[in-house]
C-alpha positions as CSV (number, residue, x, y, z in Angstrom):
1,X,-2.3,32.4,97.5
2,X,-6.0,32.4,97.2
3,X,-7.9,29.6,97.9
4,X,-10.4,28.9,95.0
5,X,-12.8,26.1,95.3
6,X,-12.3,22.9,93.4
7,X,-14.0,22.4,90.0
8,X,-16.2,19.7,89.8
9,X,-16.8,17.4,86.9
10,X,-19.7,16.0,86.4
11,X,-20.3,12.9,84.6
12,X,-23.7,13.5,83.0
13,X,-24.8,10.1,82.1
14,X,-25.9,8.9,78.3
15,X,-27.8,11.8,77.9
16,X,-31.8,11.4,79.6
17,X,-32.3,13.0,83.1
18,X,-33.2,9.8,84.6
19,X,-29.6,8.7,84.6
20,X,-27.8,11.7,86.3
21,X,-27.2,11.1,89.9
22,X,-27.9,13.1,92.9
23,X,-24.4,14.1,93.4
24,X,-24.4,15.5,90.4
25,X,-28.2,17.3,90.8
26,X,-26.8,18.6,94.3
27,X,-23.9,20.1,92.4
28,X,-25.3,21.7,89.6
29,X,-27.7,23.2,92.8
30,X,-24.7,24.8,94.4
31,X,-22.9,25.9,90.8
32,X,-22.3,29.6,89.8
33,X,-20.9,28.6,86.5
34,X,-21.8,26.1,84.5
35,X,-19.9,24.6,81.7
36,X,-20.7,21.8,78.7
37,X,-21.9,21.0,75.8
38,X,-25.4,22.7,74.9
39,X,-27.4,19.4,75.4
40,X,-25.8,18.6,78.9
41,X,-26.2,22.5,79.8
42,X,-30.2,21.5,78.4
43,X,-30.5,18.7,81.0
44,X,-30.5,22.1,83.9
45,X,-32.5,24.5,82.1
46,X,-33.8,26.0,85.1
47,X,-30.6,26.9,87.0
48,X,-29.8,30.4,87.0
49,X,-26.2,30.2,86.4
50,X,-23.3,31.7,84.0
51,X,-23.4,29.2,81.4
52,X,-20.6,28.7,78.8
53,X,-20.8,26.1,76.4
54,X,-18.4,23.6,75.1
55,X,-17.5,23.5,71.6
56,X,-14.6,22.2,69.5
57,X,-12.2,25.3,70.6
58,X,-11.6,23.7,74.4
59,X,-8.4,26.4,74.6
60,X,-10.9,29.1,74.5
61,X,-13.5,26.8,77.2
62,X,-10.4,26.5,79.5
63,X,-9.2,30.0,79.5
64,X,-13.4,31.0,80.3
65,X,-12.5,28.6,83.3
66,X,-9.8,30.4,84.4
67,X,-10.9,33.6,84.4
68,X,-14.2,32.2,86.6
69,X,-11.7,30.4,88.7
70,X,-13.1,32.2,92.1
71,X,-16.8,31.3,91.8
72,X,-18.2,27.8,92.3
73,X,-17.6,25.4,88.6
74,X,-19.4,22.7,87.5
75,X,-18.2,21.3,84.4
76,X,-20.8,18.8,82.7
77,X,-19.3,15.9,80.7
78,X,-21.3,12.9,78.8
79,X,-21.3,9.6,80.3
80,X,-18.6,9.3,82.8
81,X,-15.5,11.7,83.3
82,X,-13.3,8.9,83.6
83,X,-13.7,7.8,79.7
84,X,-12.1,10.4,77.1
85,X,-13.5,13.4,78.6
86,X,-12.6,17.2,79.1
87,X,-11.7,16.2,82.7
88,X,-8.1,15.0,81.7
89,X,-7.5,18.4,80.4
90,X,-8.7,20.1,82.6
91,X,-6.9,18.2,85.4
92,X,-3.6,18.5,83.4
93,X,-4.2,22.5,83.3
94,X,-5.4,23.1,86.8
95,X,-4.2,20.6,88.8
96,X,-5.3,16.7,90.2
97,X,-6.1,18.3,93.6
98,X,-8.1,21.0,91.9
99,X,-10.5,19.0,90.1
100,X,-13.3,16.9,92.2
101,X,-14.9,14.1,89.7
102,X,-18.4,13.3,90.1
103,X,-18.7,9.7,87.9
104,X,-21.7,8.8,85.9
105,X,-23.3,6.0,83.6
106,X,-21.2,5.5,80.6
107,X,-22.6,4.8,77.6
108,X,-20.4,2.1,77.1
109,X,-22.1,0.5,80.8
110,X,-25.3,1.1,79.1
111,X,-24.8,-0.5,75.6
112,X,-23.5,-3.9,77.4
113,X,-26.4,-3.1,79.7
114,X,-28.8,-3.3,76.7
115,X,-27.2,-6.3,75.5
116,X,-26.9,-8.8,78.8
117,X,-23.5,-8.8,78.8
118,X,-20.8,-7.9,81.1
119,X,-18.0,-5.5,80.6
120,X,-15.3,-6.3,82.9
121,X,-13.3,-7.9,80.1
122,X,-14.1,-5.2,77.4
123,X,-11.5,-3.5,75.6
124,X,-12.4,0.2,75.1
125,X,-11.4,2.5,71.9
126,X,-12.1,5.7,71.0
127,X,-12.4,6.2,67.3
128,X,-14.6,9.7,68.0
129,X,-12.5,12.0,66.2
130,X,-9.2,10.6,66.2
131,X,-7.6,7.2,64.6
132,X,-7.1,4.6,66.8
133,X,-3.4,3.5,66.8
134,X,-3.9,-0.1,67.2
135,X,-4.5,-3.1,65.2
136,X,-6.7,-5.8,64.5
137,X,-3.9,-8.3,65.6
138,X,-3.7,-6.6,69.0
139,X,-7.6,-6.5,69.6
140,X,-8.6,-10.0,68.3
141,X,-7.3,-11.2,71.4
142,X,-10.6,-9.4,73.3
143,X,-14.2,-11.2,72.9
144,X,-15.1,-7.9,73.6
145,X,-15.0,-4.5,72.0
146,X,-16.2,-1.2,72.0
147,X,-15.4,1.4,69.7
148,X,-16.6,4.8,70.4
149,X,-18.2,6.2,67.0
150,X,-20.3,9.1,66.0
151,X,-18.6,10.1,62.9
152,X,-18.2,8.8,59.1
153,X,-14.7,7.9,59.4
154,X,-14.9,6.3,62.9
155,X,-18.0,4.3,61.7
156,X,-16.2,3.3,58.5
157,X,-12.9,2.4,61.1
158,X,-15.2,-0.1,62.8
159,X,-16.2,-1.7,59.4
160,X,-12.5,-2.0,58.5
161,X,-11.9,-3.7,62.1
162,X,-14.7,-5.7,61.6
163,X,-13.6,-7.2,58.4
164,X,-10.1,-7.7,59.8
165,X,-11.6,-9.7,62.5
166,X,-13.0,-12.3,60.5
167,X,-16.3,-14.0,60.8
168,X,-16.0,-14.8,64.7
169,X,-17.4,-11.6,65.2
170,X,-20.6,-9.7,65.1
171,X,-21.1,-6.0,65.1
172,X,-23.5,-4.2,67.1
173,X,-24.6,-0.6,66.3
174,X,-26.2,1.2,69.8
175,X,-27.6,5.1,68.9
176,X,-28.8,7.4,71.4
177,X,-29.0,5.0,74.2
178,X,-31.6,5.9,77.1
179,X,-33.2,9.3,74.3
180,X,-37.0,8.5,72.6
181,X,-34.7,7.6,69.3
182,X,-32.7,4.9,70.8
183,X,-31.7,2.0,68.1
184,X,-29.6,-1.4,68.4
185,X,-28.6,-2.8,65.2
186,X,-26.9,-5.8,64.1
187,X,-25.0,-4.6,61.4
188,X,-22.2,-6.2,59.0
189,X,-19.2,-4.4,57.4
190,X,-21.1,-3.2,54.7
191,X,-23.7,-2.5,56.6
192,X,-21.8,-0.4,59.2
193,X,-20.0,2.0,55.9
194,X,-23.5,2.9,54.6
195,X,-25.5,3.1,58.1
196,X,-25.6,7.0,59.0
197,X,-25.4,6.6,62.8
198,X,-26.2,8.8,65.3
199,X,-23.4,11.1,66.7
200,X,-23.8,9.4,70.1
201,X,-23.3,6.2,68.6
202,X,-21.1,2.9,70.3
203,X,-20.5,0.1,68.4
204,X,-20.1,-3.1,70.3
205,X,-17.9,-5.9,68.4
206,X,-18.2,-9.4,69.7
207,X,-17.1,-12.6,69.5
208,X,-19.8,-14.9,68.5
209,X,-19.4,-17.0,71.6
210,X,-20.4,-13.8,73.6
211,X,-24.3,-14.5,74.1
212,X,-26.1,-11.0,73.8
């Protein structure tokens, strides 16, 4: 059986160059292929290297993979691998032992970062093109949430939640975090439904006895 070299994932950071790390640069260096979404394959643009995007059909992206599978693979993922990423499918497909992860700044690391808080007590959900299965009786036991946005119907989620919560929270909108068009808002519910957020959008909920 031939040996092919591991594919490595790179967390990529929030987005601006200043936050990807040198084991990632060293990486990307070494690649032959690199994979990602168009504004993480932007963050190299002077690599020569096969490049092949990331878009909605990941099938197709993981069948690209496969047929590159001898050459050297960096795959380039937002924030870090570890938080709803391509690397769990891409592990599940080729194998634990096959995949090297390379971690990075999350956003979510960054909006507490912004806000003087910590985050070891946060409770994390990803409402970025899915619906969060869980309730607003399950998560008003955290002082602490984030909801990944980016979308209509996840912003309008975190409204919903919001409301559900009660007044003991407050709602914090944080957009393009570390990019020139970074924003933090304070928003309320009916703020949050008719705010058009970013797509890179995380939406902090706290409970008003969180300082930030």
């Amino acid at each position: 059986m031939t040996d092919f070299p591991q594919i490595i994932i790179a967390g990529c950071g929030p987005g601006h160059p200043d936050y990807l790390t040198d084991a990632v640069r060293n990486a990307v260096a070494r690649a032959e292929v690199l994979v990602g979404a168009r504004h993480l394959l932007d963050l190299f643009p002077g690599k020569p290297a096969t490049r092949i995007p990331v878009g909605s059909d990941i099938p197709a992206v993981v069948a690209r993979i496969e047929a590159e599978r001898q050459r050297r693979i960096v795959v380039l993922v937002s924030g870090d691998p570890g938080l709803f990423s391509l690397a769990r499918t891409l592990q599940k497909h080729f194998g634990t032992r096959q995949c090297q992860l390379l971690p990075g700044v999350s956003s979510v690391q960054l909006a507490c970062a912004r806000l003087g808080i910590d985050w070891h007590d946060l409770q994390i959900v990803s409402a970025h093109g899915r619906s969060p299965e869980i309730t607003a009786d399950r998560l008003n036991r955290y002082r602490k949430i984030a909801v990944l946005a980016g979308t209509g119907e996840a912003n309008r989620w975190a409204a919903d939640l919001l409301e559900q919560l009660g007044e003991r929270y407050r709602a914090f909108a944080c957009e393009n975090l570390t990019l020139k068009d970074e924003r933090i808002r304070q928003l309320e519910a009916a703020g949050l439904r008719a705010a058009e957020l970013s797509s890179r959008t995380i939406i902090l909920l706290l409970a008003r006895e969180v300082r930030a």
